[in-house]
Phi, psi and omega in degrees: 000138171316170168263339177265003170277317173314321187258000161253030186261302199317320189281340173296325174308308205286331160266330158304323171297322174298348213260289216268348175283349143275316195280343178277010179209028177210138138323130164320324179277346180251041165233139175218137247270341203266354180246334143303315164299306165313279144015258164315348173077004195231169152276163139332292180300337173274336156299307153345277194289321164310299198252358215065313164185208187306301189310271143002251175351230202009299176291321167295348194264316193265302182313325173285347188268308155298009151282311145312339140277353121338291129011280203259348157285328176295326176297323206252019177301333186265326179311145163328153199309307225284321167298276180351297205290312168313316181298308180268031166255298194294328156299349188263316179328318213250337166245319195304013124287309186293348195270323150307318193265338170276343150331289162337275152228094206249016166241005186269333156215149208321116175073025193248343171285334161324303181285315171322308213278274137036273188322289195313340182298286183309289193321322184288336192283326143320310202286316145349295170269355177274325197249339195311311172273353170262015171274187180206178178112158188262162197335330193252349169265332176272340185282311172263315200288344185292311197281338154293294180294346156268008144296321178305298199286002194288135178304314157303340142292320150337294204268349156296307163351289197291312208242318159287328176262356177128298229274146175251185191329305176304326172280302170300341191263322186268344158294283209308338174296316179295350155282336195276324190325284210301336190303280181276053178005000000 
């Protein structure tokens, strides 16, 4: 790789990083590209000219985050229940609210419900492949216990677990296997 490829990679990152460290503590509608640019160290114009606008940032910033989480749930897809159950407990820890507020508001901006839809996409197609072969039941019983455990693993449950219901990381991870027994047996 080049040294000017190299350094419009460094900037795009640096604004993304900057991206998600406003949007992960502002409402959406109160982040604006002249604080992002600060942030990132770039103008206005060089987010422009990258990203399009406002929109623009946001929606590459949640396609690149999903893609790194993607990544690292498909590694552990196979692993024991237990693993499994852990993993997306430490993922949710760490996403699991941006991944609710791109839910949210994911009509506010241009092309972020696409990606949202994206996400909602993967999580069931995950699940699909983590659990899909540890259910048992004849078809229409493997269909709803499957369409149960992507209920189960879904970040809003994560977050009734955590924040309505109490529980820390450790705890939550131990309701969800106790939702998960009966399902996958």
């Amino acid at each position: 790789m080049s040294a000017r490829a190299e350094t419009v990679n460094e900037t795009g990152a640096r604004i993304l990083d900057a991206t998600l460290r406003l949007y992960a503590s502002h409402p959406v509608d109160q982040i604006r590209l002249e604080v992002i640019a600060m942030e990132a160290d770039v103008s206005v114009p060089t987010i422009v000219r990258r990203y399009g606008g406002k929109a623009g940032v946001i929606v590459a910033l949640v396609r690149r985050e999903l893609a790194q989480l993607a990544d690292r749930r498909t590694a552990h897809a196979a692993d024991p229940v237990e693993t499994v159950v852990a993993d997306l407990v430490e993922h949710y820890e760490r996403y699991g609210s941006l991944i609710l507020k791109v839910y949210s508001e994911s009509p506010l901006i241009e092309g972020l419900a696409e990606v949202a839809a994206q996400g909602r996409s993967y999580h069931v197609d995950w699940c699909r492949q983590t659990f899909a072969e540890r259910i048992t039941g004849d078809p229409p019983t493997h269909s709803r216990r499957l369409a149960a455990a992507i209920a189960v693993c879904d970040a809003t449950t994560w977050r009734i677990l955590r924040y309505d219901g109490g529980l820390d990381p450790r705890e939550t991870s131990i309701a969800l296997r106790e939702l998960l027994t009966p399902i996958i047996g």
